[in-house]
Z-matrix of the N, CA and C atoms (Angstrom, degrees):
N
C 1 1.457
C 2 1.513 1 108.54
N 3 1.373 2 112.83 1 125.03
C 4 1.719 3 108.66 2 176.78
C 5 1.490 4 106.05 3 -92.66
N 6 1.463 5 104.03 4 150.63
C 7 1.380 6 112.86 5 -170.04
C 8 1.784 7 111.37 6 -71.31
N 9 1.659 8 106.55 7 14.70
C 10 1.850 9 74.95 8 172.57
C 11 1.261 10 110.39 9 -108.22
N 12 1.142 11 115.46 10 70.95
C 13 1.699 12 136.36 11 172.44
C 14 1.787 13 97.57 12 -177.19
N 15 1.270 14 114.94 13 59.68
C 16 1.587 15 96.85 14 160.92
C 17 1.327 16 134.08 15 -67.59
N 18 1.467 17 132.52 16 1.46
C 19 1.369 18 128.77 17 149.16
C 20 1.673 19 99.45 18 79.47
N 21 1.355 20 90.03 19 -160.82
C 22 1.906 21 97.80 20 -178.23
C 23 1.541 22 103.21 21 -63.61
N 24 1.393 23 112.38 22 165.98
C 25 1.686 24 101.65 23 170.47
C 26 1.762 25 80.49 24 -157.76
N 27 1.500 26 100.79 25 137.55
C 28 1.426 27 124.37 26 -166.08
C 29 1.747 28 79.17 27 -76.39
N 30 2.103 29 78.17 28 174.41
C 31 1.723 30 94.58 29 -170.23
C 32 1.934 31 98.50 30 -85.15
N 33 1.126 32 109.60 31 -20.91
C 34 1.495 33 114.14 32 170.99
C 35 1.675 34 110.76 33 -61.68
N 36 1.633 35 107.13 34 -42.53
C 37 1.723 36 102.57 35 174.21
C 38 1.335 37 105.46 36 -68.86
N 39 1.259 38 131.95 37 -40.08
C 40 1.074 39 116.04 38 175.41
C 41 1.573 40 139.63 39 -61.32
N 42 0.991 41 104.33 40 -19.66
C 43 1.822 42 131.98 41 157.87
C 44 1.210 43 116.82 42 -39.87
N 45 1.513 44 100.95 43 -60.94
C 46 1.555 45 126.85 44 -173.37
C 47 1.580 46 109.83 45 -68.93
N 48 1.435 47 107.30 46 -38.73
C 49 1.468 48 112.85 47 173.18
C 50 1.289 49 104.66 48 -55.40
N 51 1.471 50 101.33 49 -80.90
C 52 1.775 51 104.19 50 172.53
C 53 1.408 52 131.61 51 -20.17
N 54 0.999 53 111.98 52 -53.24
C 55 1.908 54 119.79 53 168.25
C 56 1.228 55 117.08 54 -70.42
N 57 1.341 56 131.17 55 -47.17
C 58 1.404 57 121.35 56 169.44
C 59 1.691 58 106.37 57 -63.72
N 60 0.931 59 131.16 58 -54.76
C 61 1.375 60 131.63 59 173.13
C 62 1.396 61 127.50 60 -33.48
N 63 1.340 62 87.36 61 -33.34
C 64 2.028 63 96.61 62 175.17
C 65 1.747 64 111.79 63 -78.74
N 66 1.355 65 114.85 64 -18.27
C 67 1.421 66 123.71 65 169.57
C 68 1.763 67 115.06 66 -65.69
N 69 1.137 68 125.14 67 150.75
C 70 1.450 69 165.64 68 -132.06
C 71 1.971 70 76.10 69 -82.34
N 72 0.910 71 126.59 70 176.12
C 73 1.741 72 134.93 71 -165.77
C 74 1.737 73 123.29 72 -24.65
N 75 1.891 74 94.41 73 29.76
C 76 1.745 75 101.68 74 172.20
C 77 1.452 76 121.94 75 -121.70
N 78 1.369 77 122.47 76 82.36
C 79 1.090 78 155.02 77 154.79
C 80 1.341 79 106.55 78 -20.39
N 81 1.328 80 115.00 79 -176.21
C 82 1.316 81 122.96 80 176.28
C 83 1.499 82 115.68 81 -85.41
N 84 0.915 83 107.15 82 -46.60
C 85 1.789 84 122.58 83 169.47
C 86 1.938 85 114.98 84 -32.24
N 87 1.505 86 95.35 85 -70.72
C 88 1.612 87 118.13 86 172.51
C 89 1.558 88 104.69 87 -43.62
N 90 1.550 89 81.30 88 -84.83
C 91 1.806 90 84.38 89 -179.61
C 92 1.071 91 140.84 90 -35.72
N 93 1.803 92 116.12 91 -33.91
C 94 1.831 93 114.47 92 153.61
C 95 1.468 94 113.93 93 -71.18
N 96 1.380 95 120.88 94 3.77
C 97 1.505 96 109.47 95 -171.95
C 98 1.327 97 85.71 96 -93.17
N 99 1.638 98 118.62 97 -34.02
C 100 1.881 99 104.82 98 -156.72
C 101 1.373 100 95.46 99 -89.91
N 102 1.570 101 140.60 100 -9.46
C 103 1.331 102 149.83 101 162.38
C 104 1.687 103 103.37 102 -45.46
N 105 1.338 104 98.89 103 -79.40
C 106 1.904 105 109.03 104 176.35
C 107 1.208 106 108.13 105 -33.01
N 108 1.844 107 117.16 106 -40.70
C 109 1.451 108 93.12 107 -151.50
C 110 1.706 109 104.27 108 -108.45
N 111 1.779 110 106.22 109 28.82
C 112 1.288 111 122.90 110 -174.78
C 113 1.174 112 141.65 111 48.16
N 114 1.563 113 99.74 112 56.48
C 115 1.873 114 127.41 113 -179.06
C 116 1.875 115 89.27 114 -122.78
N 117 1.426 116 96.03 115 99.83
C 118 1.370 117 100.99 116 176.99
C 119 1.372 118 116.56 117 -113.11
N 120 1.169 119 125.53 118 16.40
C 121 1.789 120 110.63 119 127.29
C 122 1.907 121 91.91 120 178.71
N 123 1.692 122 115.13 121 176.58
C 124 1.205 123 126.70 122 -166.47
C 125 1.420 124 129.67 123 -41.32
N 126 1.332 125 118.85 124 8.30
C 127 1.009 126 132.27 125 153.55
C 128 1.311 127 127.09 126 -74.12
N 129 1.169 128 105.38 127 -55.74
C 130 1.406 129 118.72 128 -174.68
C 131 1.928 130 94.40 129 -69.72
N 132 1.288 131 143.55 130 -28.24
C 133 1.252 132 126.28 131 -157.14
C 134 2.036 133 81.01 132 -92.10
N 135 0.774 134 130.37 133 -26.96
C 136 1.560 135 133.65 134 -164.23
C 137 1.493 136 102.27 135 -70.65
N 138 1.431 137 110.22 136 -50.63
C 139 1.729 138 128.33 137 -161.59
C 140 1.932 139 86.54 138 -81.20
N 141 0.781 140 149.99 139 -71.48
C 142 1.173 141 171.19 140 -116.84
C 143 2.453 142 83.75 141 -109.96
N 144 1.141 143 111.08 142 -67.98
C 145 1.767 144 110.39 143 -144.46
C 146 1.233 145 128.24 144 75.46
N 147 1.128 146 101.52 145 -170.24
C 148 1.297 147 112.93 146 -148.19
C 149 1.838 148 107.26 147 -69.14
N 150 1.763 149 78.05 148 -73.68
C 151 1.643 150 104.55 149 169.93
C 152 1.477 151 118.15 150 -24.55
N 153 1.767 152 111.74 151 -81.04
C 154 1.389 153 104.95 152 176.21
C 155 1.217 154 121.69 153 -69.14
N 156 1.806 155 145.41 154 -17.77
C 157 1.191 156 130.33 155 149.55
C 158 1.601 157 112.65 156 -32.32
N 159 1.184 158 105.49 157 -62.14
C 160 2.042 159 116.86 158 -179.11
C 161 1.477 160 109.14 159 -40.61
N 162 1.732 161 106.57 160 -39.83
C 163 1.418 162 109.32 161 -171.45
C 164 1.664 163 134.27 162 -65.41
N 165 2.097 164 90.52 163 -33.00
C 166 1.041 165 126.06 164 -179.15
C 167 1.404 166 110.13 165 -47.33
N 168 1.698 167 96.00 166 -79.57
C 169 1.487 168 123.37 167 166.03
C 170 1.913 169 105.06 168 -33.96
N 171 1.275 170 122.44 169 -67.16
C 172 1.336 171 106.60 170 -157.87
C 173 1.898 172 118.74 171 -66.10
N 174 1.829 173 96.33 172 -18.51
C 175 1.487 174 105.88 173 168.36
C 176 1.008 175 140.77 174 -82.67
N 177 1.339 176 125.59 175 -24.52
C 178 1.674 177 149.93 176 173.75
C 179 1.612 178 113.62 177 -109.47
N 180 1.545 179 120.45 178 -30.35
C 181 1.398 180 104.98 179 -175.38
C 182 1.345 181 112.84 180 -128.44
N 183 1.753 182 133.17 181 -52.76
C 184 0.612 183 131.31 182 174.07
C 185 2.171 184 124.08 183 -106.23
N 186 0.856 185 116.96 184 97.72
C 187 1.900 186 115.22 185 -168.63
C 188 1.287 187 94.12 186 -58.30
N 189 1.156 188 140.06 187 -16.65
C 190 1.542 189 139.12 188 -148.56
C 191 1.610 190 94.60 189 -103.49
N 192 1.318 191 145.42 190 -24.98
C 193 1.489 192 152.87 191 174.56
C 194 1.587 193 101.27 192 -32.75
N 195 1.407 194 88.06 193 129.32
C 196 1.866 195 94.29 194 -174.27
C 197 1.327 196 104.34 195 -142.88
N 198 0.912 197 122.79 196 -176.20
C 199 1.602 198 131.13 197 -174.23
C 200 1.732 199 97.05 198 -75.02
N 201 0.786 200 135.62 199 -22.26
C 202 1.945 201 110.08 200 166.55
C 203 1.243 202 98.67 201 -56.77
N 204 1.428 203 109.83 202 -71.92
C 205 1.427 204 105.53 203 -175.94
C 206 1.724 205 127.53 204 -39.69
N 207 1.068 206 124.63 205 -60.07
C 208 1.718 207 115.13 206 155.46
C 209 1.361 208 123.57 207 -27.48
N 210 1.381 209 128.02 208 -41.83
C 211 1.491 210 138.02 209 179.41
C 212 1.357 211 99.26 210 -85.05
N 213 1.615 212 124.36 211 -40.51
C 214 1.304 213 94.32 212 171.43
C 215 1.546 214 128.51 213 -69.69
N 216 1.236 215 124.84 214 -28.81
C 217 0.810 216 132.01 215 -164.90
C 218 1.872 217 106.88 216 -85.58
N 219 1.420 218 118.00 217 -19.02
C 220 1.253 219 126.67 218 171.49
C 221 1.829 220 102.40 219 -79.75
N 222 1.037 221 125.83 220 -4.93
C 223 1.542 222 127.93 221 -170.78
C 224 1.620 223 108.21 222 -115.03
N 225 1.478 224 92.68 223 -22.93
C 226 1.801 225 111.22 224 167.82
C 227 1.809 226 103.64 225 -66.00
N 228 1.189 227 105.02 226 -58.19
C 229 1.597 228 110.96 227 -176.51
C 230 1.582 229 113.79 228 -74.68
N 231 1.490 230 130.61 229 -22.91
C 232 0.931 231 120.83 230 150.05
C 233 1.604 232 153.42 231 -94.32
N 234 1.793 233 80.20 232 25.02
C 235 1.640 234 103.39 233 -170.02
C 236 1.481 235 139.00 234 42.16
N 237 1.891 236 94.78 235 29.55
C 238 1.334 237 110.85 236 153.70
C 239 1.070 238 149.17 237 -112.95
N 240 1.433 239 162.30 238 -122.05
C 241 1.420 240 167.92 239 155.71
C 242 1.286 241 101.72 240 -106.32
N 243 1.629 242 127.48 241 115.98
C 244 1.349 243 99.57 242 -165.57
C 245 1.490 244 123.34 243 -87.77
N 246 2.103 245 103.71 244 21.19
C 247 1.366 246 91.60 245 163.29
C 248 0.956 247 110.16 246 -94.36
N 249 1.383 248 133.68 247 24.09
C 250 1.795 249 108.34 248 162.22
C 251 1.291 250 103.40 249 -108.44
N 252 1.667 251 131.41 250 46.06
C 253 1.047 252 142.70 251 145.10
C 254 1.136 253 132.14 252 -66.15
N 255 1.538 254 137.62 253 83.27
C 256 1.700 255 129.14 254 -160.33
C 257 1.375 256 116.36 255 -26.85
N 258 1.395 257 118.93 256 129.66
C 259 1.807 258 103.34 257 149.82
C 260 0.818 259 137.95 258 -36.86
N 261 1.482 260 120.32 259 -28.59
C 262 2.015 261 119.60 260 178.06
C 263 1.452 262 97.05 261 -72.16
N 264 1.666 263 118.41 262 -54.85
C 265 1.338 264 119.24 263 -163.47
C 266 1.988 265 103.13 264 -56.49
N 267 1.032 266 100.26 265 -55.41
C 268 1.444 267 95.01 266 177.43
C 269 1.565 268 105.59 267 -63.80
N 270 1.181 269 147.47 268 -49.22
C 271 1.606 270 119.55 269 179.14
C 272 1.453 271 100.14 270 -58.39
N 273 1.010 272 130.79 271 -38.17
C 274 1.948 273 114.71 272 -179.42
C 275 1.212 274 94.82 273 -66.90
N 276 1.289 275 161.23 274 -65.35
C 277 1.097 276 156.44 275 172.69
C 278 2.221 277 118.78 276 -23.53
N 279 1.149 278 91.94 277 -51.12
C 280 1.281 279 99.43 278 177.89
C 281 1.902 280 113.64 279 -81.53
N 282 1.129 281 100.21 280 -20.64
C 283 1.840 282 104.05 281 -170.01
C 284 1.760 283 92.65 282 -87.67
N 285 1.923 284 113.48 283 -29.94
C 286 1.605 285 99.92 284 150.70
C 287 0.995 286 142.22 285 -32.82
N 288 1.493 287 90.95 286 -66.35
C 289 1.437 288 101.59 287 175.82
C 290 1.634 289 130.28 288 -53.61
N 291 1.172 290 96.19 289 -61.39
C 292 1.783 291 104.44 290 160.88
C 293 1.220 292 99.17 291 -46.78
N 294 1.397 293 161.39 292 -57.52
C 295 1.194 294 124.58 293 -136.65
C 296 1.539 295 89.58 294 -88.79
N 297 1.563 296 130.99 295 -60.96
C 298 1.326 297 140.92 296 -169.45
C 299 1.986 298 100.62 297 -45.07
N 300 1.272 299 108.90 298 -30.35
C 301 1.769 300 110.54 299 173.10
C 302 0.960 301 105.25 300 -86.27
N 303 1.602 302 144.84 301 27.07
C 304 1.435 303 154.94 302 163.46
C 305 1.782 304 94.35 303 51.24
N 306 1.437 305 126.64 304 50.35
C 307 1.598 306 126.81 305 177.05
C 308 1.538 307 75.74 306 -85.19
């Protein structure tokens, strides 16, 4: 199911929204995407990373998932802004992604 029709969302999804939402570049938007795609709170983005969290999201909920989203979500787990994420670290971050997205 892609997230542009999220439908009802239990008071437990909404929890999950809430808590991811309180993290470092995860909004309300993100956070129901990583809800749908069943990363229900900072554990799961830590155990899981960045990359395949991104992967999750871009295969089951959102097709549109791009490299902001990976950096955000790598700045989520390291409890920063993910522009003060280096450029090198983010091109290793993105050449992840591509490789694990068979680019």
């Amino acid at each position: 199911m892609f997230y542009n029709n999220p439908g009802w969302i239990s008071m437990k999804e909404n929890q999950t929204i809430d808590t991811l939402a309180s993290l470092p570049n995860l909004g309300d938007v993100l956070a129901k995407k990583l809800a749908v795609a069943g990363i229900t709170g900072y554990d799961d983005l830590v155990s899981l990373g960045s990359v395949e969290v991104t992967l999750k999201i871009r295969d089951g909920v959102d097709p549109g998932a791009c490299y902001n989203m990976l950096y955000a979500i790598e700045g989520a787990i390291r409890g920063v802004r993910w522009h003060t994420i280096h450029k090198e670290q983010r091109s290793q971050l993105k050449k992840e992604f591509d490789h694990a997205a068979g680019h």
